[in-house]
Biotite code that builds the C-alpha atoms (Angstrom):
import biotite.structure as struc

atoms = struc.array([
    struc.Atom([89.576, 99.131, 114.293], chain_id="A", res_id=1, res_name="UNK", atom_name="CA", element="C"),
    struc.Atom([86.861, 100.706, 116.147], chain_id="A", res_id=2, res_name="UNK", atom_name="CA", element="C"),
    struc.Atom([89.191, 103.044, 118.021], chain_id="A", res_id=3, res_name="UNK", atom_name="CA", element="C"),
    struc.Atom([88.110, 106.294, 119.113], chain_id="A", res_id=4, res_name="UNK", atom_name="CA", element="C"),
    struc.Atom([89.970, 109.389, 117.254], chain_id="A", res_id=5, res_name="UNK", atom_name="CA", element="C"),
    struc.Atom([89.216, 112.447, 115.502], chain_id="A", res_id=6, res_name="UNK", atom_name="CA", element="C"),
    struc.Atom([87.378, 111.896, 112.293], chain_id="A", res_id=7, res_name="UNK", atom_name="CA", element="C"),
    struc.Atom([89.781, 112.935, 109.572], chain_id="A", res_id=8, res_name="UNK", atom_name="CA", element="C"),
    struc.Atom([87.304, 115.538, 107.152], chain_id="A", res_id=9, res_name="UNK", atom_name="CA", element="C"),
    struc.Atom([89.631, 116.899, 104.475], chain_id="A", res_id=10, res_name="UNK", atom_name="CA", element="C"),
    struc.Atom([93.554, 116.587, 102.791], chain_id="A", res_id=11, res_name="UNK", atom_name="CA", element="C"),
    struc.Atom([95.303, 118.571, 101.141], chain_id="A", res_id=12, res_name="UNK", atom_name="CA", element="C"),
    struc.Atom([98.700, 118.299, 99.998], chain_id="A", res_id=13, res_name="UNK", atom_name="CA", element="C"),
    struc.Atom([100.095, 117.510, 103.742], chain_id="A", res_id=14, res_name="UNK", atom_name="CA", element="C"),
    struc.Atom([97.182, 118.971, 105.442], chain_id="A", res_id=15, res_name="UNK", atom_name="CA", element="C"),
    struc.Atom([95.006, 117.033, 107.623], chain_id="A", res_id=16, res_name="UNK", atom_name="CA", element="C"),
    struc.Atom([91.523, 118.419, 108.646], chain_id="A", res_id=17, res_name="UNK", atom_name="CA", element="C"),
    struc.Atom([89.979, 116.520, 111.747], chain_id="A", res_id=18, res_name="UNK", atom_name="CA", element="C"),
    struc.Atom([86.997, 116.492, 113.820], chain_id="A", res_id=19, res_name="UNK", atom_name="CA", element="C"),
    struc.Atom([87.321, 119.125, 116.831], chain_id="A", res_id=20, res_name="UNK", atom_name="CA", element="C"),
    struc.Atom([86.891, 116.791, 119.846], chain_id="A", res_id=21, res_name="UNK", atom_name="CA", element="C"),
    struc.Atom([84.702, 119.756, 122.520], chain_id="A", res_id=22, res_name="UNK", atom_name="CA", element="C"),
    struc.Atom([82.488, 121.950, 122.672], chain_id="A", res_id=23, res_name="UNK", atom_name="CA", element="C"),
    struc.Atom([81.797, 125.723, 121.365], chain_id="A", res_id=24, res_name="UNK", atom_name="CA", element="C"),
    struc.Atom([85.604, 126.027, 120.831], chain_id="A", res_id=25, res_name="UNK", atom_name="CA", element="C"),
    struc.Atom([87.110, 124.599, 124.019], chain_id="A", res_id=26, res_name="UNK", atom_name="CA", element="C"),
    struc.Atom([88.823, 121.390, 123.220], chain_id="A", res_id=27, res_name="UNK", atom_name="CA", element="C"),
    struc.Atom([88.233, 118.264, 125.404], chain_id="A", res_id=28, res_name="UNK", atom_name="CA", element="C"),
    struc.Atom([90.938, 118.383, 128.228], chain_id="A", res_id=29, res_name="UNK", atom_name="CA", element="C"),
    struc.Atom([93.900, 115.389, 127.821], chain_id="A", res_id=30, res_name="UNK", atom_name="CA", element="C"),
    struc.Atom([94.016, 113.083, 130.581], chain_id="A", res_id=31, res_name="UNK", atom_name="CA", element="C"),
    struc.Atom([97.181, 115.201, 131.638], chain_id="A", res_id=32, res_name="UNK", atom_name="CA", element="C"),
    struc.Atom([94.682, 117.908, 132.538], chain_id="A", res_id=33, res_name="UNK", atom_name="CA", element="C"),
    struc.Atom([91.711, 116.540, 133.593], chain_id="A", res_id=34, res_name="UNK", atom_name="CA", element="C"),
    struc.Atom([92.057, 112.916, 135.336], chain_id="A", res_id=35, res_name="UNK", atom_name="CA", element="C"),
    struc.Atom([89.361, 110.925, 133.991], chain_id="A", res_id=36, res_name="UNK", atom_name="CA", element="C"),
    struc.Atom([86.826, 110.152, 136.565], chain_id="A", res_id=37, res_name="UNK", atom_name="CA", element="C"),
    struc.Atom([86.383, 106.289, 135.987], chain_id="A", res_id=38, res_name="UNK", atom_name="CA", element="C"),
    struc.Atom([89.850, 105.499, 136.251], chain_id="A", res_id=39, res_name="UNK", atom_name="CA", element="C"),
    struc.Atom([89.319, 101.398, 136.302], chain_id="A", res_id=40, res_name="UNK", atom_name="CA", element="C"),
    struc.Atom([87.113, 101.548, 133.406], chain_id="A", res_id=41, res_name="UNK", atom_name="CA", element="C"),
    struc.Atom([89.211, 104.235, 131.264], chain_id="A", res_id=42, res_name="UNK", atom_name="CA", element="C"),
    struc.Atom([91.896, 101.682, 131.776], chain_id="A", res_id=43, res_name="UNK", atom_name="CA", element="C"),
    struc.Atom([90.568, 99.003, 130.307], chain_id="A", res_id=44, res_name="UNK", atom_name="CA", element="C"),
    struc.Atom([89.072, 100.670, 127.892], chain_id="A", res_id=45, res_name="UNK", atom_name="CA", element="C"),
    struc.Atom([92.904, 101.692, 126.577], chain_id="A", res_id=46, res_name="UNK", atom_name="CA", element="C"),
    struc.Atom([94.121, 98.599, 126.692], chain_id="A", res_id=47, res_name="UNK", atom_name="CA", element="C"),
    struc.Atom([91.165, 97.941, 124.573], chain_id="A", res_id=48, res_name="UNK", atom_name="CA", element="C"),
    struc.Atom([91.693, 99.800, 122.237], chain_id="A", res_id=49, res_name="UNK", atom_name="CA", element="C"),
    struc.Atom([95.515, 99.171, 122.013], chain_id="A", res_id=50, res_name="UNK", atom_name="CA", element="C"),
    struc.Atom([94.714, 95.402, 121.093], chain_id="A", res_id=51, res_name="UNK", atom_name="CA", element="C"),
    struc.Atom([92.229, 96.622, 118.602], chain_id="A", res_id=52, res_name="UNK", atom_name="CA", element="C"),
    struc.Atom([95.198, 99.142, 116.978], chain_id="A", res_id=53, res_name="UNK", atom_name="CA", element="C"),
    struc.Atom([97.602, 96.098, 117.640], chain_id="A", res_id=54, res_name="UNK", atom_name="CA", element="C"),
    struc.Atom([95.100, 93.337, 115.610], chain_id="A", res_id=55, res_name="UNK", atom_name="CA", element="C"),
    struc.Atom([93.073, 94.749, 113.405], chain_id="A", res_id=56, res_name="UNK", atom_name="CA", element="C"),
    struc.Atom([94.809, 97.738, 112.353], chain_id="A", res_id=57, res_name="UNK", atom_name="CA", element="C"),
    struc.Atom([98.021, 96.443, 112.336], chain_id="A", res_id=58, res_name="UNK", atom_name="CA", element="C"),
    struc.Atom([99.585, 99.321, 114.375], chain_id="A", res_id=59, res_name="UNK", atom_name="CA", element="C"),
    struc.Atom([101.279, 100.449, 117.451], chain_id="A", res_id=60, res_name="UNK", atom_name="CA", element="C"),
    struc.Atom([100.219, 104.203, 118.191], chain_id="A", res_id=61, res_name="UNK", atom_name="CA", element="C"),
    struc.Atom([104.415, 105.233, 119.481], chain_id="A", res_id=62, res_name="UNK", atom_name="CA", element="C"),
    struc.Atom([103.709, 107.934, 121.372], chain_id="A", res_id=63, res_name="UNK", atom_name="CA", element="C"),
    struc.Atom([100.775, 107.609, 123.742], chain_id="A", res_id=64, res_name="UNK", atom_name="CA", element="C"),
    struc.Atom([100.570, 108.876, 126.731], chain_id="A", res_id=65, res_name="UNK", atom_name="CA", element="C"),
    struc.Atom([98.358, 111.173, 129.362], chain_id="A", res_id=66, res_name="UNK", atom_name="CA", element="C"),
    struc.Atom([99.152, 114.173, 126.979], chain_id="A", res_id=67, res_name="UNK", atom_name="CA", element="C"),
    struc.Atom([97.635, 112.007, 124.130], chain_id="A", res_id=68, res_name="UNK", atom_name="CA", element="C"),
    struc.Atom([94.117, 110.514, 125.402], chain_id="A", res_id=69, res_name="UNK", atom_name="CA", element="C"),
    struc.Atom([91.867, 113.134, 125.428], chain_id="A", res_id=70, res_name="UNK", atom_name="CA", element="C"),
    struc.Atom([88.193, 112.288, 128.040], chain_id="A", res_id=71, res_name="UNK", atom_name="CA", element="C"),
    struc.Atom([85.163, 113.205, 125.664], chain_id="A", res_id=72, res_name="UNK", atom_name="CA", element="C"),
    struc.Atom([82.063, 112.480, 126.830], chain_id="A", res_id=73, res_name="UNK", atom_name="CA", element="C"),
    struc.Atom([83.541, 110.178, 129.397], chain_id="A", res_id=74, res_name="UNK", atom_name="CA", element="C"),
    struc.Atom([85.266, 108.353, 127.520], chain_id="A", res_id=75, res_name="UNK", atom_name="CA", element="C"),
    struc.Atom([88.778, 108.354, 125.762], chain_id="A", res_id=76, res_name="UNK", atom_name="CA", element="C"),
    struc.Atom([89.665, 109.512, 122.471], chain_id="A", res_id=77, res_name="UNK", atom_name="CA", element="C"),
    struc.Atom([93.269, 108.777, 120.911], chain_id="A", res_id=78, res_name="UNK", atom_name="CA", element="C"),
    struc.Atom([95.023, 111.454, 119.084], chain_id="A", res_id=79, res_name="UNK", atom_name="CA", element="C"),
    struc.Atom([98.396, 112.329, 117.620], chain_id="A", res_id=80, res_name="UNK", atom_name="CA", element="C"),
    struc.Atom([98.084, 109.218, 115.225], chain_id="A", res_id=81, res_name="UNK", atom_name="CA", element="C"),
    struc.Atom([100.646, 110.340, 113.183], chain_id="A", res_id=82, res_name="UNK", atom_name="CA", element="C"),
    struc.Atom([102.729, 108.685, 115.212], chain_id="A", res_id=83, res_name="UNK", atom_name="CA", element="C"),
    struc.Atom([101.488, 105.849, 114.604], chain_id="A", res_id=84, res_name="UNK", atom_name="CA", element="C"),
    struc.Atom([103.565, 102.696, 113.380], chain_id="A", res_id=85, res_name="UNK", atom_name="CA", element="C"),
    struc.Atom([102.983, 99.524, 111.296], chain_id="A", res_id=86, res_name="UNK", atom_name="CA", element="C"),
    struc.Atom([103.494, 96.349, 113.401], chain_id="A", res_id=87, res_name="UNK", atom_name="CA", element="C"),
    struc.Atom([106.572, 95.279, 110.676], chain_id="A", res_id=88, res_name="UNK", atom_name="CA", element="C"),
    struc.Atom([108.318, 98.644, 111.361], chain_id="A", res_id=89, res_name="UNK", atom_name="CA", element="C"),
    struc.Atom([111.617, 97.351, 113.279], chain_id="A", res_id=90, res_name="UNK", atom_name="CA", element="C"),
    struc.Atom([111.286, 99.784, 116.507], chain_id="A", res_id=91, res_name="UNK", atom_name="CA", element="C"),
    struc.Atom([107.401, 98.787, 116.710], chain_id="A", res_id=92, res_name="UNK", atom_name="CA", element="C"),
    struc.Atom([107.498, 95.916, 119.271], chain_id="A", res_id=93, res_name="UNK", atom_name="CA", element="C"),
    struc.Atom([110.102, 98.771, 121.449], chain_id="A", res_id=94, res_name="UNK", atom_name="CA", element="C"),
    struc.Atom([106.950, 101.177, 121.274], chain_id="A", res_id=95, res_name="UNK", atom_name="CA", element="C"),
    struc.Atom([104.038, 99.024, 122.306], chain_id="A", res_id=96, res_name="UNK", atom_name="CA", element="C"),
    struc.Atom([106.148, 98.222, 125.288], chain_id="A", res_id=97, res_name="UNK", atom_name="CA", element="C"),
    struc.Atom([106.695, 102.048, 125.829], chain_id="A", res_id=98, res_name="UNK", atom_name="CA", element="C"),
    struc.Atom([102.901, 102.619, 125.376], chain_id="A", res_id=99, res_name="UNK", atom_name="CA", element="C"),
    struc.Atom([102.235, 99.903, 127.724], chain_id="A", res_id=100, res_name="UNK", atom_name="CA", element="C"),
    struc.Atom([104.461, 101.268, 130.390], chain_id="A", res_id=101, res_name="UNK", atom_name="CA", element="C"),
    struc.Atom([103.088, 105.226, 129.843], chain_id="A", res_id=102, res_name="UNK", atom_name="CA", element="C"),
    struc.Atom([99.811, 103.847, 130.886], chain_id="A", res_id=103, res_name="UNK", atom_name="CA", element="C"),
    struc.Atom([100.760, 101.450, 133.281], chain_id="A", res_id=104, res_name="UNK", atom_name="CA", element="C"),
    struc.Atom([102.749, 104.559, 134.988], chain_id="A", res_id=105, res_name="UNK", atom_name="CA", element="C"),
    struc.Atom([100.342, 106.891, 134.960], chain_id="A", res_id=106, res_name="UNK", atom_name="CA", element="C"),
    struc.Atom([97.357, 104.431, 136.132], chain_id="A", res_id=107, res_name="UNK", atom_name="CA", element="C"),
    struc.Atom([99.011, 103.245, 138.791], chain_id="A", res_id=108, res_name="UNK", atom_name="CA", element="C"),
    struc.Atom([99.186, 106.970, 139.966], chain_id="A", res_id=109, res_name="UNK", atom_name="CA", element="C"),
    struc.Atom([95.675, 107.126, 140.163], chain_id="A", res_id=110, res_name="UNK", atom_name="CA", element="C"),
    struc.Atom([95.434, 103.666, 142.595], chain_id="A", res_id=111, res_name="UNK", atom_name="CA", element="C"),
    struc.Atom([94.333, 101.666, 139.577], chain_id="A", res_id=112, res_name="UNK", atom_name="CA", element="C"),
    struc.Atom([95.711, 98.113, 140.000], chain_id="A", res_id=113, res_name="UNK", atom_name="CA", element="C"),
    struc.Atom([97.321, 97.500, 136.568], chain_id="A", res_id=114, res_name="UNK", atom_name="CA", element="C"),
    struc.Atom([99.087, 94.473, 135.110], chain_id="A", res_id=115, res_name="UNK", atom_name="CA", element="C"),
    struc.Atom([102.056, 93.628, 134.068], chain_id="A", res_id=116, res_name="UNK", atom_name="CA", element="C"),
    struc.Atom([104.073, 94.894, 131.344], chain_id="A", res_id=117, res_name="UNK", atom_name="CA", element="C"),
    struc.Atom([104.109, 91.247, 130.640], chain_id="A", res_id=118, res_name="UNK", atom_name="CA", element="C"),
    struc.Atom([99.978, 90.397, 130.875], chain_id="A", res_id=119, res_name="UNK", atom_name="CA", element="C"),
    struc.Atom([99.659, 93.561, 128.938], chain_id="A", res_id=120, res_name="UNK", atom_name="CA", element="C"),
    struc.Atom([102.081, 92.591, 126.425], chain_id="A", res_id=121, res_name="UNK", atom_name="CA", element="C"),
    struc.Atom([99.785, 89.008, 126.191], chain_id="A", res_id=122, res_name="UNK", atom_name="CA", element="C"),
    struc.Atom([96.144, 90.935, 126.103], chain_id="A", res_id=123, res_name="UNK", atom_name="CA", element="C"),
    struc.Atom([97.798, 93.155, 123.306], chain_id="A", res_id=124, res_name="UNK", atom_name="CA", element="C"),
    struc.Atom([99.452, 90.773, 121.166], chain_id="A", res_id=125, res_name="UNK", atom_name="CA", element="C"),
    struc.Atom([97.857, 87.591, 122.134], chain_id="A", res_id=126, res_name="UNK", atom_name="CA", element="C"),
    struc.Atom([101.490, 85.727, 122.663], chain_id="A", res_id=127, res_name="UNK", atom_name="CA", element="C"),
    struc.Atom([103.735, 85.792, 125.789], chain_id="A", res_id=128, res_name="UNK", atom_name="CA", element="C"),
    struc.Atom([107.005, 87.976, 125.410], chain_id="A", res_id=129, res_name="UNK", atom_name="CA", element="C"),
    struc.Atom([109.863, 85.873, 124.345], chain_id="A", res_id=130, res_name="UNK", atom_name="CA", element="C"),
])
């Protein structure tokens, strides 16, 4: 879906082997520790990539937040996908609104002006709520 995550490299049994997102050991800080320096730009860039999770992939990540976008290279990189839901799961529409709101919430923080739960809602799915 042309998201940015970690590149999964190996599995075995139930372990998962991904891409380190940093440098010479030190992981890329979350946006809970580092604030990303474009905050307009990161924003849109989320919502972005929500949509593209949303319509192509056919998921709704369930758990994003601050403590799950990691900045890398200046630009965000999802993780904790195992969270992740498929859109038919019955607690998935429930999660893209509380995705929605996470980022909303902690944008707004920063002095970005955000939309709507609502517009969101519409850019994601590409429908107005019911």
């Amino acid at each position: 879906a042309r998201v940015r995550v970690p590149k999964p490299i190996a599995v075995k049994n139930n372990v998962l082997i991904m891409e380190f997102i940093g440098k010479n050991g030190v992981s890329a800080p979350s946006m809970k520790e580092q604030r990303p320096k474009n905050h307009e730009k990161i924003y849109e860039i989320l919502l972005d990539y929500i949509r593209r999770l949303y319509s192509e992939a056919e998921l709704v990540h369930g758990d994003l937040s601050e403590y799950n976008i990691m900045i890398w290279r200046g630009r965000p990189v999802l993780f904790d996908m195992s969270q992740a839901v498929p859109l038919s799961h019955p607690m998935a529409d429930f999660l893209l609104h509380r995705d929605l709101a996470n980022l909303n919430r902690f944008f707004s923080r920063l002095g970005v002006k955000v939309l709507s739960i609502e517009e969101c809602y519409s850019k994601v799915t590409g429908h107005d709520e019911d």
